[in-house]
N, C-alpha and C positions, 0 to 999 in steps of 0.2 A: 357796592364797594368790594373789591380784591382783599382779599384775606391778608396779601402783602401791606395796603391800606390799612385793613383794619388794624393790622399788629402796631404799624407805626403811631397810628391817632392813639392807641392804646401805650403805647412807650411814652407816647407825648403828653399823654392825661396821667400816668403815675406818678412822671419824674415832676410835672408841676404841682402834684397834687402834694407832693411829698416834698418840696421847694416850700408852697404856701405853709405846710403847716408847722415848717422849720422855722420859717418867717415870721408866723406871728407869735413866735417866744423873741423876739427880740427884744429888748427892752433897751431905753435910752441910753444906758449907758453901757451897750453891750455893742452898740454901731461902730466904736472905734476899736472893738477889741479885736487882736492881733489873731492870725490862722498859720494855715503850715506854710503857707505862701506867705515867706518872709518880707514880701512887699506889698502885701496886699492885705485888709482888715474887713472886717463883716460889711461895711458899706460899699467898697473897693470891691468887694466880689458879687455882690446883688449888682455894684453899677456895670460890672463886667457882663453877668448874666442881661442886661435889661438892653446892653446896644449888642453882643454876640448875636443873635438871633438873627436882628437886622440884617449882619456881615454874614450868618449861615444861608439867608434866602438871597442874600446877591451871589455866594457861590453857586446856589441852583442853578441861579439866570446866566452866569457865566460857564458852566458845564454845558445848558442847553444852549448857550449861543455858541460851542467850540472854539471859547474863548481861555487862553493859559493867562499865569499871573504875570501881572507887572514885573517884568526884570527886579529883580532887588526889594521885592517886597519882604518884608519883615514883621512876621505874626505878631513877635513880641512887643516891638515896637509900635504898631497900630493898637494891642489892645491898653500899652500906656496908655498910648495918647486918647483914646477913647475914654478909658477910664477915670482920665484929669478931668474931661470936659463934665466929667459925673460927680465931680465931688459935690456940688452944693445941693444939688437934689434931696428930698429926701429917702426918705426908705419908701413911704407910700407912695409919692410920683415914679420910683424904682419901678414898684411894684404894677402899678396904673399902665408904665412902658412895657414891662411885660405880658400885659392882659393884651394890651394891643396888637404886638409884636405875634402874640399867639393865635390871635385873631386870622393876622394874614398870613402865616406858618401853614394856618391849616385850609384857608381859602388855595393858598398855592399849590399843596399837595392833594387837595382835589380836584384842582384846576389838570390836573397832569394825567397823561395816559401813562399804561403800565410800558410803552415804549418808552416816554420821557424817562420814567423811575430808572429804566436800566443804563442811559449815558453815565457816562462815566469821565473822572477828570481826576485830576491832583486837588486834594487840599490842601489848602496854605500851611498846614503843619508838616505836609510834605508823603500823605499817604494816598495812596490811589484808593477812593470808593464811586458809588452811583450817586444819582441825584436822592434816590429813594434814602444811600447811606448819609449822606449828609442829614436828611429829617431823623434817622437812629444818633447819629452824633449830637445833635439839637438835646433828643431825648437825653443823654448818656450824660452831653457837656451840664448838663441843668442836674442833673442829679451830686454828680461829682460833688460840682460848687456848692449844691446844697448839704453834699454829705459835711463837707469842711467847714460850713457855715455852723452848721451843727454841734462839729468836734468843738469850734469856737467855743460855741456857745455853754461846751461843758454837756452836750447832749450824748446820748450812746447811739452807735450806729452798726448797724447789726453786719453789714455785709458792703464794704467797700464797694466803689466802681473797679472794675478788670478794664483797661482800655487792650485793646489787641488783642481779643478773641471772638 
């Protein structure tokens, strides 16, 4: 394994590690409670985290097929509606979806030569990275969510996400 590899499996196993152990202070009646993301609540953001992934590894596949977005895609719009289709689930099936989803996150990024890691594309929030950056975003976006799940929950968080550096 590339030391580029290792860094990312090693981004990918912190920020979950550090999601999981956010995760399990959640308590019943802590699922509905409110974040800095005035439309979104501790459940809203695990269901966001549990289908994101999904949509980070079809950006893979769409970088390595030299494939640009759908005319008129709308990030924010897609993770509503993603995140509607999430409300009945629980936190455990959440959680189940993201065991799996990490599963094939990390079959993909080993399936990959260190040529694939370096294409390059737009992502749908509109920044140019590689395929390899999109598995650092994976790591970063998982963290974030979990810092704020946190904040939710009333937990202390030592050192924010920086995105754009």
């Amino acid at each position: 394994m590339t030391n580029r590899r290792q860094r990312i499996h090693s981004e990918l196993a912190e920020s979950r590690a550090y999601l999981l152990s956010v995760a399990q202070q959640i308590g019943p009646d802590q699922v509905l409670a409110s974040s800095e993301n005035p439309a979104w609540n501790v459940h809203d953001l695990l269901a966001h985290l549990a289908v994101a992934e999904r949509g980070l590894q079809g950006i893979v596949q769409r970088f390595l097929a030299g494939e640009a977005l759908t005319e008129g895609f709308s990030l924010d719009i897609w993770n509503q509606r993603q995140v509607a289709k999430q409300k009945e689930r629980s936190v455990a099936e959440l959680l189940a979806s993201l065991a799996l989803s990490r599963v094939d996150s990390l079959a993909l990024l080993d399936s990959l030569s260190d040529e694939q890691l370096a294409v390059r594309g737009i992502h749908p929030a509109g920044f140019e990275t590689s395929v390899g950056g999109i598995f650092r975003v994976m790591a970063m976006h998982e963290l974030d969510h979990g810092q704020e799940i946190a904040l939710a929950l009333g937990l202390p968080v030592e050192k924010r996400v920086r995105w754009g550096g």
